[in-house]
N, C-alpha and C positions, 0 to 999 in steps of 0.2 A: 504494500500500500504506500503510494505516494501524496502527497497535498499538492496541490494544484499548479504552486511555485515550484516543481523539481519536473511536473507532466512539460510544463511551461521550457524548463529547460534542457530537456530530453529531447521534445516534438518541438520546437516553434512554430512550426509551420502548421502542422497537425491540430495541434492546440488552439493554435488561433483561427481555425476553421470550425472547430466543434465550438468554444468561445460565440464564434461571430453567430452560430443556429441557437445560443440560449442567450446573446442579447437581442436575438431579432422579434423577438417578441417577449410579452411580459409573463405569461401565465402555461406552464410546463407540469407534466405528468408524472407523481412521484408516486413507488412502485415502492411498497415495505411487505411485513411480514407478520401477520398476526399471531395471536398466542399459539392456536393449532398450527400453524405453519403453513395457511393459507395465506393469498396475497390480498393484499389490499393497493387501491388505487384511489391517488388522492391529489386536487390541483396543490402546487405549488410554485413558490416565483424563484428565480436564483440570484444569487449576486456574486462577484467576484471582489473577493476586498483581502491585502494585506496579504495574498500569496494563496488563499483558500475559497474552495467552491463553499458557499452558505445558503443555506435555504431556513426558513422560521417556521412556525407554529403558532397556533395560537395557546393558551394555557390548557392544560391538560385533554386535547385534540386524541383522536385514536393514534393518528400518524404520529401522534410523539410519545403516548405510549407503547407505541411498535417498536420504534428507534431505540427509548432508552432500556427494554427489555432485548433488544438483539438490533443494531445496528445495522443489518444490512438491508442495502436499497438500491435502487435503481431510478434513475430519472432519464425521462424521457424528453426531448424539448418538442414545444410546439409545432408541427410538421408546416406549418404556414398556409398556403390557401390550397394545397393538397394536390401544385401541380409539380411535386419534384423538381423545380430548379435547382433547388438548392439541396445540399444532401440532407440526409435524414438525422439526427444526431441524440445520441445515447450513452451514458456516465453512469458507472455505478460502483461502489466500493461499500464501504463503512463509516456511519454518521455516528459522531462523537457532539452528546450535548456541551455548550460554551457553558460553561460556569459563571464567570468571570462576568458582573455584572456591567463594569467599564465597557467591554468588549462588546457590548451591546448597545447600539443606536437606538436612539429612545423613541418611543415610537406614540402616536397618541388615536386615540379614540375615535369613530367619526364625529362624536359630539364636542371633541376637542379636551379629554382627559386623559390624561397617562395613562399605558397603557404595557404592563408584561406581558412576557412571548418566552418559546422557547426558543436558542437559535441553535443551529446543527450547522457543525462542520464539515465536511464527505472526502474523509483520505479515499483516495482513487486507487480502484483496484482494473479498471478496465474503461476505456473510452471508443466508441464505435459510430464512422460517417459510413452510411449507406445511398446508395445514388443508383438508378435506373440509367443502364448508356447504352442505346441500342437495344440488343435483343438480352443482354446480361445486367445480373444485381451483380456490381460492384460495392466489396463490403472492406474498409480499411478496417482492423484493429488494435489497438495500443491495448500493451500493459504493463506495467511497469518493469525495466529490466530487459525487454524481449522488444523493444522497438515495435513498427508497423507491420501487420499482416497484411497483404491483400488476397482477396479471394472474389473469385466472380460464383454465382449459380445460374442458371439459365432458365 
């Protein structure tokens, strides 16, 4: 598992392609793991801040009792107006709750009240752009240590 700032310095190019599909829009698909160990799917926004991929919660949400009972997840970002121009883009590893209540941007209410949150870190275990080229699925994948795969399926 790596943080965001070492995918960063591994991939640059890579990174900044999967990067550019989760700030092209605001609201992304996050993928955890219930107590049975079935999935749960749930919106969520992401940020890039300080070297790490972040995503928040609201106070005691399912998705954050998923997280702080088993960490692993998956997000999936926005596919956008669903005509594949752009690749398809997919991160997933291990979400670590911030403690740290500094580390957290304060965030307020729509009535204009403070307002706590949970926030999640996501050390990266895997990052994947998928693209339609012609008659073949073009599938890159990173994972940390192992550089890019590429793979077509037909």
């Amino acid at each position: 598992m790596v943080q965001w700032a070492q995918f960063e310095q591994e991939e640059p190019e890579f990174a900044a392609e999967v990067r550019k599909r989760f700030t092209a829009a605001r609201h992304h698909v996050l993928a955890t793991l219930r107590a049975d160990g079935s999935p749960r799917v749930s919106g969520t926004e992401v940020d890039f801040q300080h070297g790490h991929v972040q995503f928040g919660s609201m106070l005691g949400a399912r998705k954050a009792q998923d997280l702080r009972r088993d960490g692993r997840c998956a997000i999936h970002a926005n596919p956008g107006d669903g005509s594949m121009a752009e690749p398809d883009a997919k991160i997933s590893g291990i979400a670590t709750e911030v403690d740290d209540p500094a580390a957290k941007e304060p965030m307020q209410s729509p009535d204009g009240e403070p307002m706590d949150y949970h926030l999640f870190r996501l050390d990266l275990t895997e990052a994947v752009l998928t693209k339609p080229e012609g008659n073949l699925l073009v599938i890159r994948s990173w994972r940390p240590g192992k550089g890019i795969r590429r793979f077509t399926r037909t």
